[in-house]
C-alpha positions in Angstrom: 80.7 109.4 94.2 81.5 108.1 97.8 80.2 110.5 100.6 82.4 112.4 103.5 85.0 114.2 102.4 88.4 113.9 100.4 91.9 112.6 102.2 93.1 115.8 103.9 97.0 116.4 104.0 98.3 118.7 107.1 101.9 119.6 107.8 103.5 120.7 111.0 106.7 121.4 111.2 108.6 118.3 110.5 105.3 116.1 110.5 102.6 115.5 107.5 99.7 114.4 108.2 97.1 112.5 105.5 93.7 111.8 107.0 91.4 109.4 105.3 88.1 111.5 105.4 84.9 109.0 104.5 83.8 107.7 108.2 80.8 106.5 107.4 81.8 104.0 105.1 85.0 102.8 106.7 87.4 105.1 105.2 86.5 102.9 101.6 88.3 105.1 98.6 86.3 106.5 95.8 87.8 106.4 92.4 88.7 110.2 93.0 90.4 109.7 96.1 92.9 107.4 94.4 94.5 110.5 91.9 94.0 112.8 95.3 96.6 110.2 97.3 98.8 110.2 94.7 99.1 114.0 94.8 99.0 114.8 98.4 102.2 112.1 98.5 104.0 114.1 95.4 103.4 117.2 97.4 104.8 115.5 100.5 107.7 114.3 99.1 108.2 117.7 97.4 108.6 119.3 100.4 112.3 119.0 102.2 111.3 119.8 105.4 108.8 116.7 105.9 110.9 113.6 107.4 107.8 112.0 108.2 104.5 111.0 107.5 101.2 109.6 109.3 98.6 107.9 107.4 95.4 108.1 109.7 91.6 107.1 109.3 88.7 109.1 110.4 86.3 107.4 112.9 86.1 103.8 114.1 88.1 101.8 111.1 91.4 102.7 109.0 90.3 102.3 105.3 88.0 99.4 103.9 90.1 99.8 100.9 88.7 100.9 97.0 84.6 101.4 96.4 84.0 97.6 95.1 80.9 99.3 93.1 83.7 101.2 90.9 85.7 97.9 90.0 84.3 97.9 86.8 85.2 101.6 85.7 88.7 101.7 86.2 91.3 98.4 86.9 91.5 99.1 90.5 94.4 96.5 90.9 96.9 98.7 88.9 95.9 102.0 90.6 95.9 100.7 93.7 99.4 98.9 93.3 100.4 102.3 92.3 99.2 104.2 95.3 100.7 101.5 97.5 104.6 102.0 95.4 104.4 105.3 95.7 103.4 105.1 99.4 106.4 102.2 99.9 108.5 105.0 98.5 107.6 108.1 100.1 110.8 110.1 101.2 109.9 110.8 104.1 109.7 107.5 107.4 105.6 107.0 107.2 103.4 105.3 110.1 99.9 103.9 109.8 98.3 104.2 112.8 95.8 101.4 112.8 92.2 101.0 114.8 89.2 98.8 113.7 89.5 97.5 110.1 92.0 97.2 107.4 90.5 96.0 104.4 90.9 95.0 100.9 93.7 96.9 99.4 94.2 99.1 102.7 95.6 96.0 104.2 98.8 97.0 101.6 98.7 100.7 101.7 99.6 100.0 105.5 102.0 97.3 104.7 103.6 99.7 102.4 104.4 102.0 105.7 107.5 101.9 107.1 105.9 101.4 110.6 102.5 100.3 111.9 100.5 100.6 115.5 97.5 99.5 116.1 95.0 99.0 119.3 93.4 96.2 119.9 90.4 96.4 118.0 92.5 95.8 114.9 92.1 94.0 112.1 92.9 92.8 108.7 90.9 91.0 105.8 91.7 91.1 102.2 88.6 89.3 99.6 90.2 89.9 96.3 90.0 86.1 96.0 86.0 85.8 96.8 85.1 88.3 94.7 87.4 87.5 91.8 90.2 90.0 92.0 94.0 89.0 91.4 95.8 90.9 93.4 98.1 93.2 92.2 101.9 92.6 91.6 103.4 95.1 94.7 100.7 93.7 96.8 101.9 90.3 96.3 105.7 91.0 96.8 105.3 93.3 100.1 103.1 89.8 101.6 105.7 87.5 101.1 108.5 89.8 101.6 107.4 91.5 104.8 104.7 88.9 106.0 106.5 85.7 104.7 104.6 83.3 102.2 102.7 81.1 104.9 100.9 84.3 106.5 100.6 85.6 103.0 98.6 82.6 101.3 96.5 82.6 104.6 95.4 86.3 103.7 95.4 86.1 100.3 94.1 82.8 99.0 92.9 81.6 102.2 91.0 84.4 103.0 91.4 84.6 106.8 90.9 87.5 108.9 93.5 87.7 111.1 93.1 90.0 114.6 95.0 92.4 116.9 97.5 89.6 118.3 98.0 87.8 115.0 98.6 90.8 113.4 101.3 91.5 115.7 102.4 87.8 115.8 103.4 87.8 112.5 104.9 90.9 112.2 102.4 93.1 110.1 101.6 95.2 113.6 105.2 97.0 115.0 103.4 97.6 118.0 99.9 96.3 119.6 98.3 99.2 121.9 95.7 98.3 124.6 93.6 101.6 123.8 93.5 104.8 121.2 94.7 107.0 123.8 98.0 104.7 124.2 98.0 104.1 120.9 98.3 107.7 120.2 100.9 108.4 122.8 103.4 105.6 121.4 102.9 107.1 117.7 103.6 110.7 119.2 107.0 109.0 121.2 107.5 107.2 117.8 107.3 110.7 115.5 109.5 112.5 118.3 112.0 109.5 118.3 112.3 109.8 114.1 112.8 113.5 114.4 115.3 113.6 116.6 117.5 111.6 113.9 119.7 112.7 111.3 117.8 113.0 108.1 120.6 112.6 106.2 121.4 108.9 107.8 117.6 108.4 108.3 115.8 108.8 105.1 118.2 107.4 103.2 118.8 104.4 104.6 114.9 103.7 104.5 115.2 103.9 100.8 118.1 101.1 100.7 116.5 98.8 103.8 113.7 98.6 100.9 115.5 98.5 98.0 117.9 95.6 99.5 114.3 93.9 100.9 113.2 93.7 96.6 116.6 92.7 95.6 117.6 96.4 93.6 120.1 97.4 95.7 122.2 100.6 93.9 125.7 100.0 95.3 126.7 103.5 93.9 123.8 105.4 95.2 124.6 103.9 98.7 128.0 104.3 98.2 126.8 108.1 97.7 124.4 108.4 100.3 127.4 107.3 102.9 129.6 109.6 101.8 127.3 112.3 102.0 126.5 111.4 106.0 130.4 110.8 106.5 131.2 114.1 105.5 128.2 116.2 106.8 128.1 118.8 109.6 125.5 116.5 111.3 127.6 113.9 112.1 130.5 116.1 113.9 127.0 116.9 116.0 126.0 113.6 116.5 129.5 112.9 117.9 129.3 115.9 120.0 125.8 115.4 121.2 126.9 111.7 122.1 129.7 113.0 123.8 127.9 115.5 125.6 125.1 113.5 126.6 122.4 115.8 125.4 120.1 115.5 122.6 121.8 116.4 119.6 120.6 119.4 116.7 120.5 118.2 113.2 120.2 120.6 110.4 120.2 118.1 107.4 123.9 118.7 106.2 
């Protein structure tokens, strides 16, 4: 068993929060703390009033992804692709905020965030291919899809480590932050941004931006999902608020 402490889920108000809790080793997962994600994201997504969620790392690095010295007890490639799914389709907007490394499979559980800052001390290094480990199936397609497939083979099969400013260059980094405490005033302007939106508009349409990304789009479920906002209380306040020039006050129907 891995030493430090378990990922830690906090919710205020409109915000969850899951902390990666093992500083001392980079934030590296222990095969416990794989069936502990899953949870903390069922509970998340059980509850209505979260619209969004912050993946964060303890101390100087973000994860160094799963305990290498466990890859022979369970097939870490399958659990970890099913962290990362579930993670890609979390209900509520999520945000990895990024600082020091990004490792291993953690370079996919931030990938599978719908937004990611990072300072400059950033970055990202996957060796599935020098220690013998295919990566997994979701990993592969959120690469190529997200990354494109040159930026993806240089990761994946070339094994580069790629910095702050490449990170950003090819589009894994949303934003690049010259220092934690800037870093951590653009992801609080970033939260307060998303929670000012209309959740039924909002969450959503994060689920069909990704489903149309894999090629799955329902037609009828967005069909649904439009009429829904159409005919909801929140947009006659949207229209007002616009209107009015002044923020406007969603209620989520």
């Amino acid at each position: 068993m891995s030493s430090g402490q378990p990922p830690l889920l906090s919710v205020d108000g409109g915000v969850a929060r899951i902390t990666l809790r093992r500083p001392r080793q980079a934030n590296r997962l222990a095969v416990e703390d794989l069936d502990t994600l899953r949870g903390l994201l069922a509970e998340v997504d059980a509850n209505d009033g979260v619209r969004v969620l912050v993946l964060v790392g303890e101390g100087r690095h973000f994860c160094a992804g799963f305990d290498l010295g466990a890859l022979g007890a369970i097939d870490a490639g399958a659990r970890f692709g099913e962290l990362a799914d579930a993670l890609e389709a979390a209900r509520p907007i999520t945000i990895a905020r990024l600082h020091g490394g990004a490792y291993g499979g953690a370079a996919d559980l931030a990938l599978a965030c719908d937004f990611r800052l990072g300072g400059p001390a950033v970055e990202m290094f996957v060796p599935a291919a020098r220690i013998g480990l295919h990566f997994y199936a979701g990993g592969l397609q959120r690469f190529v899809n997200r990354l494109g497939l040159a930026t993806a083979k240089q990761v994946l099969l070339a094994g580069r480590t790629l910095d702050a400013a490449s990170l950003l260059a090819c589009g894994y980094l949303d934003q690049l932050l010259p220092d934690v405490q800037t870093l951590d005033a653009a992801l609080q302007a970033l939260v307060d941004e998303l929670l000012g939106m209309a959740p039924l508009a909002l969450l959503p349409m994060k689920q069909h931006l990704n489903a149309i990304a894999a090629g799955r789009l329902d037609a009828a479920g967005l069909a649904a999902d439009v009429a829904r906002a159409r005919d909801s209380a929140d947009l006659v306040e949207g229209q007002a608020a616009w209107a009015g020039k002044r923020p406007a006050r969603f209620k989520g129907g």
